[in-house]
N, CA, C and O atoms as CSV, one atom per row, in Angstrom:
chain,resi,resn,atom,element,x,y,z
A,1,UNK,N,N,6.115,-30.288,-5.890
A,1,UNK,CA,C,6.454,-28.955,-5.435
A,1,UNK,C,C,7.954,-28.725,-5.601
A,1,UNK,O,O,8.747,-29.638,-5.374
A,2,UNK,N,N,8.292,-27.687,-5.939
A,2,UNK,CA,C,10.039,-26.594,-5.540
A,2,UNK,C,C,10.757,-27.485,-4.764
A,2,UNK,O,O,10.558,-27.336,-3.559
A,3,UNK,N,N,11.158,-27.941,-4.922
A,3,UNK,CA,C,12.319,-28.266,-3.723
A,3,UNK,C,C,13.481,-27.100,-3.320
A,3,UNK,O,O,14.405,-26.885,-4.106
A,4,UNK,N,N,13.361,-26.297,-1.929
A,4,UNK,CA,C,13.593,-25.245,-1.751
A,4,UNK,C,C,15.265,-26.006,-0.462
A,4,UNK,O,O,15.700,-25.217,0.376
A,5,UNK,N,N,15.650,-26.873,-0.516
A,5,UNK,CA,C,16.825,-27.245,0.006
A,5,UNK,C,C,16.485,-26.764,1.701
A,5,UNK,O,O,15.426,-26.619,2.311
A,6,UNK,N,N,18.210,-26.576,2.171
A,6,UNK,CA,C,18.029,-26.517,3.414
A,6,UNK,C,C,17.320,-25.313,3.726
A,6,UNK,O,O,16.665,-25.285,4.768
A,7,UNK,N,N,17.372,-23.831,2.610
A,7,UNK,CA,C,17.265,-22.929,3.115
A,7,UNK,C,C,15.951,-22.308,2.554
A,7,UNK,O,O,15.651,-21.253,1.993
A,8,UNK,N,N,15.061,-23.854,3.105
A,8,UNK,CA,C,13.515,-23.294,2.760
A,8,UNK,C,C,12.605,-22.402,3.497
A,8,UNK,O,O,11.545,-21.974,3.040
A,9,UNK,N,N,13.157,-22.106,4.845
A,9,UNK,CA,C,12.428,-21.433,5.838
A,9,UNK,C,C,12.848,-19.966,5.405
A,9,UNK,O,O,11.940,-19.135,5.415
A,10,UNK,N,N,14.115,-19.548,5.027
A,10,UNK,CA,C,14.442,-18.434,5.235
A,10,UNK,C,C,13.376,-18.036,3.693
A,10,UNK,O,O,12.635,-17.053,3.675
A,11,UNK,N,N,13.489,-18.851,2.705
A,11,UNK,CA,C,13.062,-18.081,1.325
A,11,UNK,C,C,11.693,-18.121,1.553
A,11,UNK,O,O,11.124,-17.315,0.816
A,12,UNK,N,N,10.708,-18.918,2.494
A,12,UNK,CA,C,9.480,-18.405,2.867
A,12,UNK,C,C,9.375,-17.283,3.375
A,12,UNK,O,O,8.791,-16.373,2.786
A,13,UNK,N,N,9.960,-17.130,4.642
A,13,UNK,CA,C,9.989,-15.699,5.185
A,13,UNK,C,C,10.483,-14.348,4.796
A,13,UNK,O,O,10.209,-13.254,5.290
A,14,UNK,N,N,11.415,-14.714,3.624
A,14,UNK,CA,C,11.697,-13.795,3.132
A,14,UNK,C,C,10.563,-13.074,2.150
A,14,UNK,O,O,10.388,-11.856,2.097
A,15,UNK,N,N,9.704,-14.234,1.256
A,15,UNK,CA,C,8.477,-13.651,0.638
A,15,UNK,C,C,7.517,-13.288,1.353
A,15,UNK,O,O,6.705,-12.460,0.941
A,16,UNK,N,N,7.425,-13.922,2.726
A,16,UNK,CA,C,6.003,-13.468,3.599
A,16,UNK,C,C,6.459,-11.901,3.841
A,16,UNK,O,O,5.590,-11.055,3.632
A,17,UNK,N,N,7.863,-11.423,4.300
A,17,UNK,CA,C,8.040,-10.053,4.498
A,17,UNK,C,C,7.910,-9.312,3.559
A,17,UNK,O,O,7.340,-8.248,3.802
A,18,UNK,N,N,8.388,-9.576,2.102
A,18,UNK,CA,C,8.210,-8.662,0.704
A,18,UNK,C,C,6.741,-8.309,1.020
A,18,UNK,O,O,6.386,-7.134,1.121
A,19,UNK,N,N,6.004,-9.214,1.154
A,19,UNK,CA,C,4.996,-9.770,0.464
A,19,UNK,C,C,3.534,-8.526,1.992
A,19,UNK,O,O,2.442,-8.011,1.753
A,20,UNK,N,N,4.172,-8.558,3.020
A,20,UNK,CA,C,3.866,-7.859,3.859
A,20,UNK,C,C,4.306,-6.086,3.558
A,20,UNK,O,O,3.564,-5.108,3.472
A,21,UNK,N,N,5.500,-6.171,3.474
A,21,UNK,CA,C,5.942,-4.705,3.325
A,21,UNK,C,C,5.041,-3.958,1.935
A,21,UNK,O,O,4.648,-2.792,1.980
A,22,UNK,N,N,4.886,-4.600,1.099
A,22,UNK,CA,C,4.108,-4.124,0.015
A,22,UNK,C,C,2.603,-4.098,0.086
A,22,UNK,O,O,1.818,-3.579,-0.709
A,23,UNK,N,N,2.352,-4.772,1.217
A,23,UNK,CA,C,0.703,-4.483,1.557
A,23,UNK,C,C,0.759,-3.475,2.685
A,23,UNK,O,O,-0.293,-2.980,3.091
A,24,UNK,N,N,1.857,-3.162,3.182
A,24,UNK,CA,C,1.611,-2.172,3.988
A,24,UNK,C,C,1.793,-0.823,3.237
A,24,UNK,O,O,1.083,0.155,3.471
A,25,UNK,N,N,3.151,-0.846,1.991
A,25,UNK,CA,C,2.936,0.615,1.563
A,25,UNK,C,C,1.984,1.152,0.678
A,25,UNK,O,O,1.980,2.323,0.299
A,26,UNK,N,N,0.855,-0.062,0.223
A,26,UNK,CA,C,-0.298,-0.220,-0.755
A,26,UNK,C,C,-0.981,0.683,-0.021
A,26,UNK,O,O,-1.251,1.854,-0.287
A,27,UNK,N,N,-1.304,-0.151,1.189
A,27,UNK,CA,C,-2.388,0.035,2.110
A,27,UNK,C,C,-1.892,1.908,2.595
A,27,UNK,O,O,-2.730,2.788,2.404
A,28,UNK,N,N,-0.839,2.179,3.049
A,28,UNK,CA,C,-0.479,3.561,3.774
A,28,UNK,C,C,-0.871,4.597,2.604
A,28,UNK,O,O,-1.569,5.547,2.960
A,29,UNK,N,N,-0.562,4.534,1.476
A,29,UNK,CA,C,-0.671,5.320,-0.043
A,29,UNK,C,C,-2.281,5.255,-0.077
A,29,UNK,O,O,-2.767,6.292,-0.530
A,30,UNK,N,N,-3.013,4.487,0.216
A,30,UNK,CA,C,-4.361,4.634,0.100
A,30,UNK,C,C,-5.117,5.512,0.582
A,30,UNK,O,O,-5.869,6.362,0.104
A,31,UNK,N,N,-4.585,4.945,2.398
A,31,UNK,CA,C,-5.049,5.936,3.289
A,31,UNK,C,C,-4.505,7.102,3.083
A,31,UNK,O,O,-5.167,7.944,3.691
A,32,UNK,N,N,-3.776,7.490,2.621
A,32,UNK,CA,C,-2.837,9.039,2.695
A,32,UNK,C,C,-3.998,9.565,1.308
A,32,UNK,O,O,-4.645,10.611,1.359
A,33,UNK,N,N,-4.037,8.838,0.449
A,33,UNK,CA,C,-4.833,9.487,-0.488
A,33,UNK,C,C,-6.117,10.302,-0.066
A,33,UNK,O,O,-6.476,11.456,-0.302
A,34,UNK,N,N,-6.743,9.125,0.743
A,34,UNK,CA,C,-8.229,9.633,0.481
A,34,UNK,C,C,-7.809,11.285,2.003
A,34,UNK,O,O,-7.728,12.510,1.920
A,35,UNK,N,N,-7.693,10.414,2.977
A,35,UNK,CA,C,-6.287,11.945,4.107
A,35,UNK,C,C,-6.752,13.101,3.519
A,35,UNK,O,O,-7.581,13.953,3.836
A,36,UNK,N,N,-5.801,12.870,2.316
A,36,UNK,CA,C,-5.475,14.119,1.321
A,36,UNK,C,C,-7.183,14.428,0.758
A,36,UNK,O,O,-7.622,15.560,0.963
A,37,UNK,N,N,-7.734,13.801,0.335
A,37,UNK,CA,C,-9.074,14.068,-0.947
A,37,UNK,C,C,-9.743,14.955,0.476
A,37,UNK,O,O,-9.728,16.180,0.592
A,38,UNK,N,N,-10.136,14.274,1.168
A,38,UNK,CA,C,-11.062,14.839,2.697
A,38,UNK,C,C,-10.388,16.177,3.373
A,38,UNK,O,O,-10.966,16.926,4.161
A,39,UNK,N,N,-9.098,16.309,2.915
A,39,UNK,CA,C,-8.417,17.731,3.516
A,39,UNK,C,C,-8.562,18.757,2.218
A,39,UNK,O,O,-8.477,19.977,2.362
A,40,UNK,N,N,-8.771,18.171,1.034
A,40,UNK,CA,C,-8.570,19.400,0.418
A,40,UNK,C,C,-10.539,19.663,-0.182
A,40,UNK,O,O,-10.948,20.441,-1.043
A,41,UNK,N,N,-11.076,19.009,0.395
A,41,UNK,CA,C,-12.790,18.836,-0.095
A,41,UNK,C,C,-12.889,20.412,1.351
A,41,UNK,O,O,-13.309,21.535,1.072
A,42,UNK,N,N,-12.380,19.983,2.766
A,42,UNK,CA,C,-12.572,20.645,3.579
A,42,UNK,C,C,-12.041,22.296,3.439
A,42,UNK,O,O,-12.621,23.286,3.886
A,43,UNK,N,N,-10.833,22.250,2.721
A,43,UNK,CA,C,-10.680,23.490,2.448
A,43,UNK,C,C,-11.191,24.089,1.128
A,43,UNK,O,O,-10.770,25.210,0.842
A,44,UNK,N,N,-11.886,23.594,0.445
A,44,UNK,CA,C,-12.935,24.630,-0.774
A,44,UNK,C,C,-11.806,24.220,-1.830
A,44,UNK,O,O,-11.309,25.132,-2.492
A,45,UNK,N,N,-11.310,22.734,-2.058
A,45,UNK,CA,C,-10.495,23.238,-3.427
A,45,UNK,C,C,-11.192,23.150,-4.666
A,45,UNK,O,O,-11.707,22.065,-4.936
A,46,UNK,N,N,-11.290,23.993,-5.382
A,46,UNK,CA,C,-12.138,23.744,-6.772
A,46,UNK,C,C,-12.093,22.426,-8.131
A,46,UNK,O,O,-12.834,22.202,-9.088
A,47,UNK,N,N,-10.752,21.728,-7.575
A,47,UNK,CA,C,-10.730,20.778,-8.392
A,47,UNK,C,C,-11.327,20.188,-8.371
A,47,UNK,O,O,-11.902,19.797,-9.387
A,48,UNK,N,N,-11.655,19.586,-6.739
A,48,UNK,CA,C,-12.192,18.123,-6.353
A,48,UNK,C,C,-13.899,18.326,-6.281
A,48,UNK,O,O,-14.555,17.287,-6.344
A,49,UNK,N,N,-14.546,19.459,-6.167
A,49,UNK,CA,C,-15.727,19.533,-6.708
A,49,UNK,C,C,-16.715,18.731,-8.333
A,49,UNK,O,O,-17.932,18.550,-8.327
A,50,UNK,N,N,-15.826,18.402,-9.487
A,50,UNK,CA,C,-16.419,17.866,-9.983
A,50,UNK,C,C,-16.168,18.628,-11.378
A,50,UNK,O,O,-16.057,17.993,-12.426
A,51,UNK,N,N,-16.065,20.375,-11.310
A,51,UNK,CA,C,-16.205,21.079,-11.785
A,51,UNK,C,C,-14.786,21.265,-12.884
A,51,UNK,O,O,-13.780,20.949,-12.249
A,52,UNK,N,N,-14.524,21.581,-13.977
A,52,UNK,CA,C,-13.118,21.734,-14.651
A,52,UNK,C,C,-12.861,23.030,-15.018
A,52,UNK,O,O,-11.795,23.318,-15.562
């Protein structure tokens, strides 16, 4: 394995946080998507019907 020296704790935690923050703005962009698909199905938009 890496030999990550004295300052192996910090460069773990530093990837567990990247590594967190990017599953959280994955995850928020998802939910905001579909949010969005279910708000605009509710107001009659003609796009999201299927139709072009």
């Amino acid at each position: 394995m890496i030999e990550l020296g004295q300052h192996a704790q910090f460069i773990i935690w530093a990837y567990v946080g990247v590594f967190a923050g990017l599953l959280a703005l994955v995850s928020w962009t998802l939910l905001d998507a579909r949010r969005t698909q279910r708000r605009l199905e509710a107001l009659g938009d003609p796009r999201r019907d299927g139709k072009s």
